[in-house]
N, C-alpha and C positions, 0 to 999 in steps of 0.2 A: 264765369265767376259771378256768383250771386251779391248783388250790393246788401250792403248788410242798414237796416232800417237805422232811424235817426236814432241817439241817444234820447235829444230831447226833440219831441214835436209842439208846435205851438198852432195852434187853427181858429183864427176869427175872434182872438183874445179882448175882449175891452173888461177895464174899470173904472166903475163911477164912484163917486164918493159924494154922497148926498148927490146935488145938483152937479158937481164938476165931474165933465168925464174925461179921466186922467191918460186912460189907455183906450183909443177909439177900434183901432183893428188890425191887430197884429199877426201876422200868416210867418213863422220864422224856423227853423230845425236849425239843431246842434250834432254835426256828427261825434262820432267818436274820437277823441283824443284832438280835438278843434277848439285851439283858446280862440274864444271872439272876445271884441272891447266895445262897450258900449257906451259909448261918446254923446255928446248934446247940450247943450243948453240947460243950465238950472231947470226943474220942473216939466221937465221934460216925459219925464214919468218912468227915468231908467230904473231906481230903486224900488220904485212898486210892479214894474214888469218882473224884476229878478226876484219879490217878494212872492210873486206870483206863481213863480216856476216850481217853488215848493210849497205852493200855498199859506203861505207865513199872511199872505193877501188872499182871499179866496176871489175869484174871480169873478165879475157880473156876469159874460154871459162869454160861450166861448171854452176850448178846450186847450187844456194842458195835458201832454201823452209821455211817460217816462217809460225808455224801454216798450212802448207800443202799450204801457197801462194807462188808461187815462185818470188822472189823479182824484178829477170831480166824482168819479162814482168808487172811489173807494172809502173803507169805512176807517172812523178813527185809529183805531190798530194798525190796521195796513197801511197807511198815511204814515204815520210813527215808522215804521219797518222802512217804509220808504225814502222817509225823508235822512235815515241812518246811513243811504247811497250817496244823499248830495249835502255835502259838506259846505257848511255859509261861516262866512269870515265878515264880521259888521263893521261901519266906521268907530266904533267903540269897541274895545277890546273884553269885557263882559266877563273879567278873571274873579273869580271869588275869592276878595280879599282877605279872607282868614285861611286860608290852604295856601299851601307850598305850590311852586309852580308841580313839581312833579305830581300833586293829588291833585290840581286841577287836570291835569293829562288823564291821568287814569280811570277818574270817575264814571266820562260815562260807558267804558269800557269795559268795566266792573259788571257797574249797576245793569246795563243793556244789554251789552255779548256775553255778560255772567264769564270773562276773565279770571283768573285768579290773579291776587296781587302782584304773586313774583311775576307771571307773563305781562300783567299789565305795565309794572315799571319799567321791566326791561325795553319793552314797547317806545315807554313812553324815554325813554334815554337816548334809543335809537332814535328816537326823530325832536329831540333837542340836538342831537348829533347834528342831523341836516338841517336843522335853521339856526346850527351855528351857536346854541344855547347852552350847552351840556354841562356845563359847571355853573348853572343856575336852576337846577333841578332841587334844592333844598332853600331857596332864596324866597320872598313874597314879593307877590306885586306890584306892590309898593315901592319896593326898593329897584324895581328896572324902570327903564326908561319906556318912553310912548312904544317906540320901534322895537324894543326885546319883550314886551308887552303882547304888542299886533303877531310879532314872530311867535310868540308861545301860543298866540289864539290860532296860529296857521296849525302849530304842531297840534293842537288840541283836534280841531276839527277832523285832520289826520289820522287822527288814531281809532277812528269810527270805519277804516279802510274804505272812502268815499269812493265812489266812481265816476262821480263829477264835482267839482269845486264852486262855490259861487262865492263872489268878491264883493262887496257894497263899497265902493269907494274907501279899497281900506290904509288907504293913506293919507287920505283928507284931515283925520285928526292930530298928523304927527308934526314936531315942528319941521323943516325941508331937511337939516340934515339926518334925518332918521327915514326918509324914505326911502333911499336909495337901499340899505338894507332890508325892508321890506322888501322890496321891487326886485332883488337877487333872490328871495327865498321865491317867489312865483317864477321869475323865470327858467330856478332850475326844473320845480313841475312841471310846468310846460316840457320843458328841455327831454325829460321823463315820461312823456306821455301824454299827462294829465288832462282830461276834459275838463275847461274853465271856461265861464261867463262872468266877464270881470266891468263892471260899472268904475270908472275911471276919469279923473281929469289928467291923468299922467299918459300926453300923446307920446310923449319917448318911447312911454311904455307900449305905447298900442300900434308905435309904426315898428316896432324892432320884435313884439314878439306873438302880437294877434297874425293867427292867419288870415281873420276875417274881422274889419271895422262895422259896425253898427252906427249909425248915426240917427240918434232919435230927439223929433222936436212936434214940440203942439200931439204928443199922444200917439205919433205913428213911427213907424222904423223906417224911416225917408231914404236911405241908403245902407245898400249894404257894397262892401267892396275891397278886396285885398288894400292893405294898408298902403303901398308905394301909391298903387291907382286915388285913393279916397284922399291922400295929404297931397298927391300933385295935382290932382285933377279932380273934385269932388264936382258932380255932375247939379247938385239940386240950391238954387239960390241960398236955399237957406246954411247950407251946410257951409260954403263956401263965405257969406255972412258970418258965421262960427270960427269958421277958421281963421280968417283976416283976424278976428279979436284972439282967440285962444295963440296964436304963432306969433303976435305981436308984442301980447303980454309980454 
């Protein structure tokens, strides 16, 4: 049986930003249908590695490989096509508040995959379906909450048929009772398949549904490790520092 290559490859990754270098050297792969959680300390640099992976951050020096393509030598267009595979979810939900939720869904489905309306609605109804949303398909953004909000920007992403997900902490802006609803719509994905790298303060979430914990501090990936092993037993001072705060909280 032939092992089938990483989804995502990551090889000798840093970035600096001016003077500070944020991401010093990161060596990491994502296989197929493998949610990792990526855990750490404030400024730790989870958000600009995961900014990274679809070059939202273009990288100092160092490679990023999607599918065995490497990102840095492809050209604007192909970048665009690409990044139509990995679907990003931000701490701000980024709905266009003069469209209905339903033509936020549709848009860039239209505009991109050249959809027609009727496939595109329907699309876009079926996966209000799954995040629970469907009789908010004529409603504005305005008028939902933080959590039916974030849940429409999952469906939105969705509707680009991603092949991988990426998560920026997207429940850091909700108030607490509205995370737990988010935090159902990712782990039915998962539950489905879904390749996720999900940037997280939510460890419930990352012992109950990552295969694989991340722990990133001072710019490096200091741990990596099935979830039960990394929460009982996290092998590196620093992690273990982290956790004593984050499990205590």
């Amino acid at each position: 049986m032939t092992n089938k290559a990483p989804v995502i490859e990551v090889e000798h990754l840093k970035k600096t930003f001016g003077h500070n270098e944020v991401l010093k050297d990161i060596n990491a792969e994502v296989d197929d249908g493998q949610v990792i959680c990526l855990v750490g300390p404030s400024g730790a640099g989870k958000s600009t590695f995961l900014r990274c992976l679809n070059l939202l951050d273009e990288p100092t020096s160092g490679k990023v490989l999607f599918n065995g393509q490497e990102l840095t030598a492809l050209s604007e267009d192909q970048l665009d096509t690409l990044r139509e595979k990995m679907g990003m979810v931000f701490q701000q939900f980024n709905l266009f508040p003069h469209m209905n939720i339903i033509e936020n869904i549709k848009l860039a489905p239209m505009k991109v995959k050249k959809l027609s309306d009727e496939e595109a609605t329907a699309k876009g109804i079926e996966l209000l379906k799954q995040v629970g949303l469907e009789d908010k398909a004529e409603a504005f953004p305005a008028s939902l909450s933080g959590g039916q909000q974030q849940r429409v920007a999952i469906a939105r992403a969705l509707a680009m048929d991603p092949e991988v997900m990426l998560f920026d902490e997207p429940t850091s802006a909700l108030d607490p009772e509205m995370v737990g609803e988010v935090l159902k719509v990712m782990q039915d994905l998962a539950q489905k398949g879904m390749t996720m790298v999900v940037v997280t303060h939510e460890m419930g979430f990352a012992k109950n549904v990552a295969d694989e914990v991340w722990f990133m501090a001072d710019g490096y990936v200091q741990e990596k490790a099935a979830p039960q092993e990394f929460f009982a037993q996290p092998k590196t001072k620093r992690a273990q520092e982290f956790l004593a705060k984050v499990l205590e909280a």
